[in-house]
C-alpha positions in Angstrom: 81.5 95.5 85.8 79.7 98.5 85.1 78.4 100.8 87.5 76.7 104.6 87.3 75.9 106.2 90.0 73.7 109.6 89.7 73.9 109.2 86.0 77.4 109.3 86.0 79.3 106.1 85.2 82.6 105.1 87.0 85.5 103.6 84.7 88.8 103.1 84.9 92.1 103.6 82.6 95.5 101.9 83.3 98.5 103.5 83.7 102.1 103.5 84.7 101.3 104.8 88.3 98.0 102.4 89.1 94.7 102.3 87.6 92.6 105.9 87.2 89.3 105.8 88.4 87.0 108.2 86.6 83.5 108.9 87.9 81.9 110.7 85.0 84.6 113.6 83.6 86.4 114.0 87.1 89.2 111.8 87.4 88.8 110.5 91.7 91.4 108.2 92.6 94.5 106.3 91.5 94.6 102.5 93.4 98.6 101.1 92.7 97.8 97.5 91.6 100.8 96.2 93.3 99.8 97.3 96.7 96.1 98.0 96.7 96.5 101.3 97.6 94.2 103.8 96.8 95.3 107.8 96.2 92.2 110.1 96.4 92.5 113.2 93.9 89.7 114.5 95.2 88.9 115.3 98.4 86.4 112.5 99.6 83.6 114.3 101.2 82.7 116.0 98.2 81.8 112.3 96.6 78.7 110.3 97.2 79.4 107.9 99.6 78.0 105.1 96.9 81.0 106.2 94.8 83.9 106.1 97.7 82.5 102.5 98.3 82.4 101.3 94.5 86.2 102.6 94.2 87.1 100.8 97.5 85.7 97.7 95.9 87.7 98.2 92.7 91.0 97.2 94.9 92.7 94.0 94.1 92.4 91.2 96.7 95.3 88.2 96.3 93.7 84.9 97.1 93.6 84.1 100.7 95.0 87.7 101.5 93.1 90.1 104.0 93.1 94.0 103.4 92.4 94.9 107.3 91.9 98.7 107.8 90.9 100.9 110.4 88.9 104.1 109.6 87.7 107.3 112.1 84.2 108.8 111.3 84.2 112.1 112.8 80.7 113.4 114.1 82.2 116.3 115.6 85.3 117.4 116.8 85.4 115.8 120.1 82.8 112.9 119.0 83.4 110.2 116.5 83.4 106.2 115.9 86.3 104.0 114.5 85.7 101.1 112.3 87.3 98.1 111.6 86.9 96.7 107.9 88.6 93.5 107.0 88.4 93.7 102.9 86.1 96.8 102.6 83.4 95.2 104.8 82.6 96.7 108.7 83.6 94.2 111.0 83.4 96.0 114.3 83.2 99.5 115.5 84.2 101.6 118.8 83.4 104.8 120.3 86.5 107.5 120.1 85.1 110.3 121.8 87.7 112.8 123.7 87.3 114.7 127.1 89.1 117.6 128.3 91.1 116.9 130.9 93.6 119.4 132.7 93.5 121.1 129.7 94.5 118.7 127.2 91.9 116.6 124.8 92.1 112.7 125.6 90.7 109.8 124.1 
């Protein structure tokens, strides 16, 4: 499957340690084929989000196996959603916004 993304193509090399994901020259995330695991190299919020979603769906997926994750999006420091993705895809979300509250910040 090949995929480019702001004229920048994203391919990956096998190693030892996982697969290397490359998008372009910059090398931006190792996923370990044994447990789907992806290592970012770079920090994520300097990536499109088209290419943090095109490396997400580069993980291997067993047959019949679920990859359930859950993942904060920050809008602020006190403001934020978290979203439930069952195999990379958004299957509900919730509000997470903290409060002070005798001092301390609560959920």
């Amino acid at each position: 499957m090949r995929t480019e993304i702001k004229g920048k193509e994203i391919t990956g090399y096998s190693y030892a340690d996982g697969t290397h994901w490359h998008w372009g020259d910059t090398d931006v995330a190792v996923i370990d084929e044994t447990t789907s695991e992806i290592e970012w190299l770079v920090r994520k919020n300097s990536l499109p989000e088209e290419v943090i979603q095109a490396i997400r769906d580069r993980k291997p997926k067993a047959a019949g196996k679920w990859v359930v994750e859950a993942k904060r999006i920050s809008y602020s420091a006190t403001q934020g959603e978290i979203q439930i993705q069952i195999n990379g895809k958004p299957l509900i979300t919730f509000g997470d916004d903290k409060i002070m509250r005798d001092g301390e910040w609560v959920n």
